[in-house]
N, C-alpha and C positions, 0 to 999 in steps of 0.2 A: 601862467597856467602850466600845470605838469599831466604830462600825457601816458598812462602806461596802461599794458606795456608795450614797448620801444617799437610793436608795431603799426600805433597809432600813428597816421601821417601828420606832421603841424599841418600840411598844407588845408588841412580843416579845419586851423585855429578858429575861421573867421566864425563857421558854422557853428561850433562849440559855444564861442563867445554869442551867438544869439541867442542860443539855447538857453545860455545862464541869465540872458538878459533875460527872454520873458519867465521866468524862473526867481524872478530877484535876484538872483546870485550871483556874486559881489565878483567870486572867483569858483574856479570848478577843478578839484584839487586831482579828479583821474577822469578817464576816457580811455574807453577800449574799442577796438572792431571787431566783432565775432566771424568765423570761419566764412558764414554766408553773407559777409558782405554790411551785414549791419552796425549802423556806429552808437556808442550808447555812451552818456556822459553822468555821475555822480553826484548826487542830489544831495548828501549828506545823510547822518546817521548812520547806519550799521552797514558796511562797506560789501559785509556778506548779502548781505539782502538783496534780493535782485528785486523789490518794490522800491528800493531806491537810486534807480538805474531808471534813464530813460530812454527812450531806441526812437534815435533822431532819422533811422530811416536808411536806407541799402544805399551803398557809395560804392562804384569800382574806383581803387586808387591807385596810381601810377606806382611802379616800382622802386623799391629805395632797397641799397645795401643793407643787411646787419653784419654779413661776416663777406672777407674778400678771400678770391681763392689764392691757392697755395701753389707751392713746386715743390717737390718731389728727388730726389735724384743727386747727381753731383753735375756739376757743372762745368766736363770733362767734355772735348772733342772726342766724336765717335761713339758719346755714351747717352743712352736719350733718358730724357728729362719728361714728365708729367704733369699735367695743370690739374688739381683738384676744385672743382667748383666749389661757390660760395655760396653763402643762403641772402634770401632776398626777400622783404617782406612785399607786401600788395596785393591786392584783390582785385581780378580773380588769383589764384597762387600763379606766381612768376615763373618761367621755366627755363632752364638754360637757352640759348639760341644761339653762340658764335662763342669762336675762340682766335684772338688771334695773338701770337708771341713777337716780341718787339724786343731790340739792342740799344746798348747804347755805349760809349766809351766811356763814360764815369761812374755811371749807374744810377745818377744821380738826375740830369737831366739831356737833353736829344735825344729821346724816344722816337724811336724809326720802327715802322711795321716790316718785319721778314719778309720778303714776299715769297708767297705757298705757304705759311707756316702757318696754318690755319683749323688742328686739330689740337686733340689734348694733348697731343704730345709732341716731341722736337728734339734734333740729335742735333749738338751743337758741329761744324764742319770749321775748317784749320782757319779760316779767315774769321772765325767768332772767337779765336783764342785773343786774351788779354781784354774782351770787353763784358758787358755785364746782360741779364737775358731778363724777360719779365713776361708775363701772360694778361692779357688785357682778355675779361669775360665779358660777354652782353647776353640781361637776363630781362626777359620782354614780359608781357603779356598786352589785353586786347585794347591799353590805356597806352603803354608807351615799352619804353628800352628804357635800361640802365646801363653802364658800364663801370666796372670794376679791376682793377692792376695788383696783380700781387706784389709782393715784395720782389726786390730785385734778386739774382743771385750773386753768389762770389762769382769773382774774375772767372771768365772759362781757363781752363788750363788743358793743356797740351794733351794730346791722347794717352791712353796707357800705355804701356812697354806691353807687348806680347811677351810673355814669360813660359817657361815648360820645368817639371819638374823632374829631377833625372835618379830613379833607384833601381838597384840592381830586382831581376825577377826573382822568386821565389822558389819558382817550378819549373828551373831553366840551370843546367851543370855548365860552370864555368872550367873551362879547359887550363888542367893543373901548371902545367909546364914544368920546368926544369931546372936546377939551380939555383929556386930562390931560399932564403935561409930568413927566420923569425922576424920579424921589425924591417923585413924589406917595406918601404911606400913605393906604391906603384901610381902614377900619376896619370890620367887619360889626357892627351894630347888635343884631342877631338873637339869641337866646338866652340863656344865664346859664353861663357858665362856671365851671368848677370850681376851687372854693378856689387861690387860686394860681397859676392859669390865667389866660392874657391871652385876649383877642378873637383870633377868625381875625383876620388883616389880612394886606394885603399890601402889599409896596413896587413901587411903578413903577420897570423897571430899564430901558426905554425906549419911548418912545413917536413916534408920527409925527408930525414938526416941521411939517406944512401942517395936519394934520386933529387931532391930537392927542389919534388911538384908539391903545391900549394894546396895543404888541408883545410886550412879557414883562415879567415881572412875579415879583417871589420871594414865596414867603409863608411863612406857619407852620400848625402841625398842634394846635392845643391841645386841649385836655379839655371837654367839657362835662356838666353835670349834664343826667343820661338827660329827665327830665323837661319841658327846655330847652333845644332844640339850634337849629340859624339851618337857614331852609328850604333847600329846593334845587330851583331856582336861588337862592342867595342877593341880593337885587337892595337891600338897604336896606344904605345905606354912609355914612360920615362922613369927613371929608377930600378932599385931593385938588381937583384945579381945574375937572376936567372932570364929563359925566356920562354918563348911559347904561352903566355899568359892570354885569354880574353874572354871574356862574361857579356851576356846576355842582358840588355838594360831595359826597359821601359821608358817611354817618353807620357806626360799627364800634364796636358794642355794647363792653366792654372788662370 
């Protein structure tokens, strides 16, 4: 027998099958449940026709999956993650009721329940790095529970770098100094830069030929680790000819 659609429960094959018995009917090629609860099976002929429909009568039926929920996120320490519910067929309509998110070291199998992690959402913390996370949903109504597991995630991985962005102000005069001469690079001393990241610095693009205070000047915007950024005014510098050099910078969390 074929059941559609996919929200007809088999567990009513049986009732189905008696139907088509006193029915003659050899086999019963659909069967549906309507909204309110009634089950109604296919007699043959014109499939639109609802004179060839029979309505075996109101059934409340336990809950069954059709979709499992989801996760959200990246699966980063310190960075939280969301369960999206799943849809659920059965009558009366089924309704969320629990969430509980589970670990495991392969991702594959040893499913262990977090304990507290019992909303829709969950930040993975440093002893979840290198294992795998999943959301376990139970969606009830007044016949039974179902439970549902989303897919696993990737490996949790390590927290993110706190990072800051570092550019000179706009609205803010950098104090010329003295001595410096065109194609000076001045290099800020200050901080710790992020992986990859160079020093602020900047190049003299010209300067005053009698005094040799700094008329303009290009720089660059790099990264630093939050932890170690160069002050502001940044006044500690390396290169260059002249001195008395230091600008006003901005720090931009990232």
């Amino acid at each position: 027998m074929q059941y559609t659609p996919s929200r007809t429960p088999l567990a009513l094959a049986s009732t189905v099958a008696n139907a088509a018995a006193r029915h003659a009917l050899t086999t019963v090629s659909h069967a549906r449940q309507t909204d309110n609860g009634h089950l109604y099976v296919f007699l043959g002929g014109d499939i639109t026709s609802e004179e060839n429909w029979i309505d075996l009568g109101h059934y409340n039926i336990a809950p069954s999956n059709t979709a499992v929920p989801t996760i959200t996120g990246t699966a980063r320490v310190n960075v939280q993650l969301t369960a999206v519910a799943g849809t659920c067929a059965g009558y009366p309509a089924p309704s969320h009721g629990s969430w509980q998110w589970q670990i495991s070291d392969n991702g594959t199998s040893g499913w262990a329940d977090i304990s507290g992690a019992t909303s829709s959402t969950y930040t993975p913390v440093a002893a979840d790095e290198g294992k795998y996370l999943r959301a376990k949903e139970g969606q009830s109504n007044t016949v039974g529970t179902v439970y549902a597991y989303s897919a696993a995630t990737a490996a949790v991985t390590a927290a993110p770098v706190s990072v800051s962005e570092v550019y000179v102000r706009d609205d803010q005069e950098y104090t010329h100094g003295t001595g410096y001469t065109t194609n000076d690079v001045l290099t800020c001393t200050e901080g710790t830069p992020y992986t990859g990241e160079e020093y602020l610095a900047f190049t003299v693009t010209s300067a005053d030929p009698e005094t040799g205070a700094i008329l303009t000047l290009l720089g660059n915007s790099p990264l630093y680790l939050s932890s170690s950024v160069p002050s502001s005014p940044c006044s500690a510098w390396s290169g260059g000819t002249g001195t008395g050099f230091s600008i006003n910078i901005t720090v931009i969390p990232q």
